[in-house]
N, C-alpha and C positions, 0 to 999 in steps of 0.2 A: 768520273763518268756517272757514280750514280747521284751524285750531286746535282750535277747537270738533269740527269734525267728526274730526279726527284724534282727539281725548280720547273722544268718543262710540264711536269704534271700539274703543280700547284697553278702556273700561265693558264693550262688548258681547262682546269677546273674553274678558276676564276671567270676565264672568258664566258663558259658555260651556264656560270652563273648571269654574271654580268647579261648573256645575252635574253637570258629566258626573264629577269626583272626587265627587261626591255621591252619584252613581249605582253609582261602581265599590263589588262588594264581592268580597270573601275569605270563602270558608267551608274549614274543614280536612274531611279525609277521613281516615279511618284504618282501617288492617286489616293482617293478622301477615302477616309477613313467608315469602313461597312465590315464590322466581323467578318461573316465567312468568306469574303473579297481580300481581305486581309494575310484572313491564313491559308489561303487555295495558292492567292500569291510567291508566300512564304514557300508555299507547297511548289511551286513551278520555278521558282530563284533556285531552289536545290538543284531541283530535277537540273535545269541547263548548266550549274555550274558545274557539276559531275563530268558532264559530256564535254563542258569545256572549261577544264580547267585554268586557262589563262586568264579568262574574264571574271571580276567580281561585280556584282549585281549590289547595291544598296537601295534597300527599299526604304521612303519616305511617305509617312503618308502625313493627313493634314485634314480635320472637321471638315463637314462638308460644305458648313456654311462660310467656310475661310479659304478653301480651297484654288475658285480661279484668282482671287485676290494674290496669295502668295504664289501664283507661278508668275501672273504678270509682274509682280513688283520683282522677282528672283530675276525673269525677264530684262527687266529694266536695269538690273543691278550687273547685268553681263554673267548671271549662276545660273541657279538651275538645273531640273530635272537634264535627262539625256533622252529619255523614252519618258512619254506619261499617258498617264488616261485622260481622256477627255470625253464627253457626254456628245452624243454627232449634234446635237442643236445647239453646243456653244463653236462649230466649227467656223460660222462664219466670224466671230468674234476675236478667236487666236490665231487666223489667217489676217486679219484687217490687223491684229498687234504683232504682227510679225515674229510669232511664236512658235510656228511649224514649218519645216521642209518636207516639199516633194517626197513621198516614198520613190526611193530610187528605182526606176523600172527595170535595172539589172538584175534586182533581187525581188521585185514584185510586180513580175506584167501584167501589164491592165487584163489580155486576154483572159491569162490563169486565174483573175481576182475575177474578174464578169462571169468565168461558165463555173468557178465550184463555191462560190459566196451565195448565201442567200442573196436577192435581186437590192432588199434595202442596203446594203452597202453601199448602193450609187451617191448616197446622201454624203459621204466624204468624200465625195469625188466634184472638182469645182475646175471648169475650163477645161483642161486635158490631165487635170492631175489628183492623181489620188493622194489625201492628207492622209490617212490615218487607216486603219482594220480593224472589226472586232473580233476576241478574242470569241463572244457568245452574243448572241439574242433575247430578245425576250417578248413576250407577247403577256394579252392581258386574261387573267381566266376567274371564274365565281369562284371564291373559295367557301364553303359553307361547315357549318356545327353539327356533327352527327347528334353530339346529346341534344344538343337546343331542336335537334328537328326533330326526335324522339320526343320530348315532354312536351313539344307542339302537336303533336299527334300526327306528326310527317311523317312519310319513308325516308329515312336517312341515305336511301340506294336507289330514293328518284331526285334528284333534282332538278329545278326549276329548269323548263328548256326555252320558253317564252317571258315577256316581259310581264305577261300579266298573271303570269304562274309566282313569278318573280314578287312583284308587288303582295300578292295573296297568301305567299309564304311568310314573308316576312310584318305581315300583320299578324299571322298567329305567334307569331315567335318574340316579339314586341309586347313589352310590359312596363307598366307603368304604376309609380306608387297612387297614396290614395288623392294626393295633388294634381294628378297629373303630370307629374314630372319622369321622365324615362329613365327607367331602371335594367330592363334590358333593350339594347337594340335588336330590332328584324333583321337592317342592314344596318351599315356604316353610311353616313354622307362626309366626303374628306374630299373636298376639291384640293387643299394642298397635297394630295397623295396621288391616286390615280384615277380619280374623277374629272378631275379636267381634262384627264384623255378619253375616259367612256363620253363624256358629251361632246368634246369634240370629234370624234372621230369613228362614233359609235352611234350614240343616238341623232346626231343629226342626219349623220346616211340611213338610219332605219329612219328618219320621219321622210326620208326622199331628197335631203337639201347637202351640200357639199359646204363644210366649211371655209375653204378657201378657193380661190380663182389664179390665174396668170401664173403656175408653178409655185402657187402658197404665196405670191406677192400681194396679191387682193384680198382684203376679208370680204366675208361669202353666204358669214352664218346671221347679219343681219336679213334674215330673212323668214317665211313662215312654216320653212320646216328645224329654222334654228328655234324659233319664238314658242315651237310647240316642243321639242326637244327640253329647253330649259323652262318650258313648265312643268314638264312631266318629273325634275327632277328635282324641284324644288319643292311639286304636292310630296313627294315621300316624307315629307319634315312638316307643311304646311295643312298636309287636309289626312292624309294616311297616319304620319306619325310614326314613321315607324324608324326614324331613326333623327340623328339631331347632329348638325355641328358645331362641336367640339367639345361629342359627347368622350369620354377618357381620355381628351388633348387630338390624339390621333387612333385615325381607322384601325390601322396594323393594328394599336395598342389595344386596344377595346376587344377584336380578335384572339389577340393572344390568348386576354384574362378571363374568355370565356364569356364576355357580355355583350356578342353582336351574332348574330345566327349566320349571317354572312359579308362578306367583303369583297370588294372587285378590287384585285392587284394582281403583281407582275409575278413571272416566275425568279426574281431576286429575292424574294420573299421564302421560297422554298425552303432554302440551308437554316432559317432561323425557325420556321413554324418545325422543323422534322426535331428541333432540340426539344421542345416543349414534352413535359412525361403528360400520361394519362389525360391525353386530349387525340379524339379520334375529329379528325377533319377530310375532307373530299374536295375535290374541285372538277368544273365542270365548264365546259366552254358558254363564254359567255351569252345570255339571253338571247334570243331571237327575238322580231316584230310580231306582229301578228299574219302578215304574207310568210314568216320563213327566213327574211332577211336577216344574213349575221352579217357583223362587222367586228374589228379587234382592231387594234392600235399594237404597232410592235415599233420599236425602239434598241438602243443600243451604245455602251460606253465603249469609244476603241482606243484604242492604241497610237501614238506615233511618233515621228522623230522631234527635236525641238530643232530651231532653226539654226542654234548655237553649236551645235555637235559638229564635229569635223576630226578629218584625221583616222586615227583609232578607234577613238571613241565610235563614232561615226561605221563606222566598220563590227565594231562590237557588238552596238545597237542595233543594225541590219541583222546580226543573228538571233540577238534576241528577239526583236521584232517576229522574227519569220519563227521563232521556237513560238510565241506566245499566239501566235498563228495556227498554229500546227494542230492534225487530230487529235496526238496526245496530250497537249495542251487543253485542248478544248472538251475532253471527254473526263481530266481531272477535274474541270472547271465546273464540270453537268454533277458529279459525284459531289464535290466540295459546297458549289454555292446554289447550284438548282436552275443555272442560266442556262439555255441552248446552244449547243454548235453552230456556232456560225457560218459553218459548211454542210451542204446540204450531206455530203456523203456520209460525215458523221451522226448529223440529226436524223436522216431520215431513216434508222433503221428501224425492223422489226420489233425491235425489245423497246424500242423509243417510242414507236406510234403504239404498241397496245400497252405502255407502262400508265395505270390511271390517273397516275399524276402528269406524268410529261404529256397523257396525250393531246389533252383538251388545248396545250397551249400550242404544239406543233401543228393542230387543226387550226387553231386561232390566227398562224402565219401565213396560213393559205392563202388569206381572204385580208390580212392586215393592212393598213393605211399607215406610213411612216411620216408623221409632220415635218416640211422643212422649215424649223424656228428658224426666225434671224435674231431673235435674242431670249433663250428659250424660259430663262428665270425672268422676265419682264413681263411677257406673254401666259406664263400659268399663274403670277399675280392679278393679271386682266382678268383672269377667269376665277380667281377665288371672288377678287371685290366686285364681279359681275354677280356670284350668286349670292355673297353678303350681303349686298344691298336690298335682293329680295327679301330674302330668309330673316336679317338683323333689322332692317330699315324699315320694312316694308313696301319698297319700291315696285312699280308692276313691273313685272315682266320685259313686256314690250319695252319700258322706258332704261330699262338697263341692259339689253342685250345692245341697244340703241349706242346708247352710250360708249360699253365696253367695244363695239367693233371700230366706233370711232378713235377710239383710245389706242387699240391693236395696229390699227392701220398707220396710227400716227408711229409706232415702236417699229413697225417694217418699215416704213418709209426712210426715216431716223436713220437703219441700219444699209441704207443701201449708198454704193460707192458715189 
């Protein structure tokens, strides 16, 4: 008998084994490779596998210049992420490759996604279906140099609230050896950064013109609030001088080391300027016109399913999805990498709107413009080689905005079914 009941245990132990290895699953996750996105990540794979212990999470990530390259090809090879990040302006692109499924609206109804998502979310959203979510937001805000604005004889505790305040600072702060060669910048000029969003989506509605028509299917900025827009931002290098492209390679960089007085970026930027020792820096919502008029651009990398998941996995991935979704996901996310909730209930709070850092850019989302790219890395190359050919070439103005909208037009057109 105890034989029997010893063997009966050994049966009922195995099974129990047997059954919970049945249960465990592995889904990968993937997205490019940005330090504190990295490790916030790291930070949020614990957190859900704690709570759900059956599921293992593999994070992969991948340069950012390699990045859609190797899902499509993984894509193609039947592998592959299960969940990944994606930028919402390459959405039309891993839809048209057949990269993404429907989020299931068992587990993400459109209702509950439209009333507690910031409104830009719709830009994942194509026919009746929503691709993808973001984890955060981001909008765009002046970041400037408390010391560079002190040895410029600035208030380091006013910042530039207008464009022309803007320009006048950044010529005191602006220096040059005895060549004339710049030595410090005023500001940054970095169209590969986040300049090609201040003019498109900033300076052009402050000169009164809209950069695009037909739901962003028309270009819009050939026009003479675009034409006066990209001169204004091409005199800061051509007749002010107060800053140059590809002055320390890149804006961020230049930033960091101390040798730009100011810089327009995102709040992705946050998690890395806060590492930096004995550098006092502020931010402040971006310039206004001379009427008053703000504008900001906001943006967003989200989340979603790949087309391949099914089964389990598929089922795993809906939880993580929805954990990476979630307040406390998004409030690690605010802490770790400096991104926004992408739920109003989380961003909008009190300690959020008067925090001097976060506020400027949560005011920024008020008023922001979300671009809908149809091929978003093709379209901000229009816009570096639109201002290199002024700035490098000498081209006027007029004959390259000319140019580049024609070029844009032809990259939407290209992308449509």
């Amino acid at each position: 008998m105890r034989k029997a009941t010893l063997f009966a245990g050994l049966v009922a132990g195995f099974s129990t084994f047997a059954f919970n290895a049945a249960q465990a699953v592995e889904i990968e996750y993937w997205q490019y490779v940005f330090d504190t996105r990295v490790k916030a990540m790291d930070q949020l794979i614990a957190e859900f596998q704690k709570a759900n212990p059956d599921i293992t999470v593999k994070h992969v990530t991948f340069p950012y210049a390699d990045y859609q390259t190797r899902v499509i090809a993984a894509n193609m090879a039947g592998q592959g992420p299960d969940v990944m990040q994606l930028f919402y302006g390459w959405l039309d692109k891993f839809v048209a490759g057949e990269l993404l499924q429907p989020l299931p609206a068992d587990t993400f109804p459109h209702d509950k996604i439209e009333s507690e998502f910031f409104p830009i979310v719709s830009a994942m959203k194509r026919g009746d279906d929503y691709y993808g979510l973001p984890t955060a937001v981001r909008s765009l805000a002046l970041f400037y140099n408390k010391k560079l604005f002190t040895e410029a004889g600035l208030d380091p505790n006013k910042p530039p609230e207008t464009l022309d305040e803007f320009v006048a600072a950044a010529e005191k702060i602006a220096k040059h050896d005895a060549s004339g060669n710049l030595t410090v910048a005023g500001s940054t000029l970095d169209m590969g950064g986040q300049d090609h969003q201040w003019w498109r989506e900033v300076l052009i509605r402050q000169y009164g013109g809209t950069p695009y028509t037909d739901n962003d299917e028309k270009v819009a900025y050939d026009s003479e609030a675009g034409i006066q827009a990209l001169r204004f931002y091409t005199s800061l290098q051509l007749e002010k001088k107060i800053g140059q492209v590809g002055f320390m390679d890149e804006g961020q960089a230049a930033f960091r080391a101390g040798m730009a007085g100011m810089t327009i970026d995102g709040t992705f930027r946050l998690g890395s300027f806060k590492t930096i020792k004995d550098f006092e820096w502020g931010v402040t919502e971006l310039p206004a016109n001379t009427e008053g008029v703000r504008s900001n651009y906001a943006s967003y990398f989200a989340n979603a399913i790949s087309a391949k998941t099914e089964g389990e996995e598929l089922e795993a991935s809906k939880k993580f999805l929805a954990y990476l979704t979630s307040p406390e996901a998004m409030n690690i996310w605010l802490t770790e990498v400096g991104e926004l909730p992408a739920r109003r209930s989380a961003a909008l709070t009190e300690k959020n709107l008067q925090d001097p850092i976060y506020g400027p850019f949560l005011k920024g989302l008020e008023y922001a413009h979300t671009t809908l790219f149809k091929d978003e890395a093709a379209q901000r190359q229009n816009a570096i080689d639109m201002a290199n050919r002024v700035l490098l070439e000498g081209q006027s103005v007029e004959d390259s905005i000319k140019q580049a909208a024609e070029a844009e037009q032809e990259i939407i057109d290209a992308a449509k079914p």
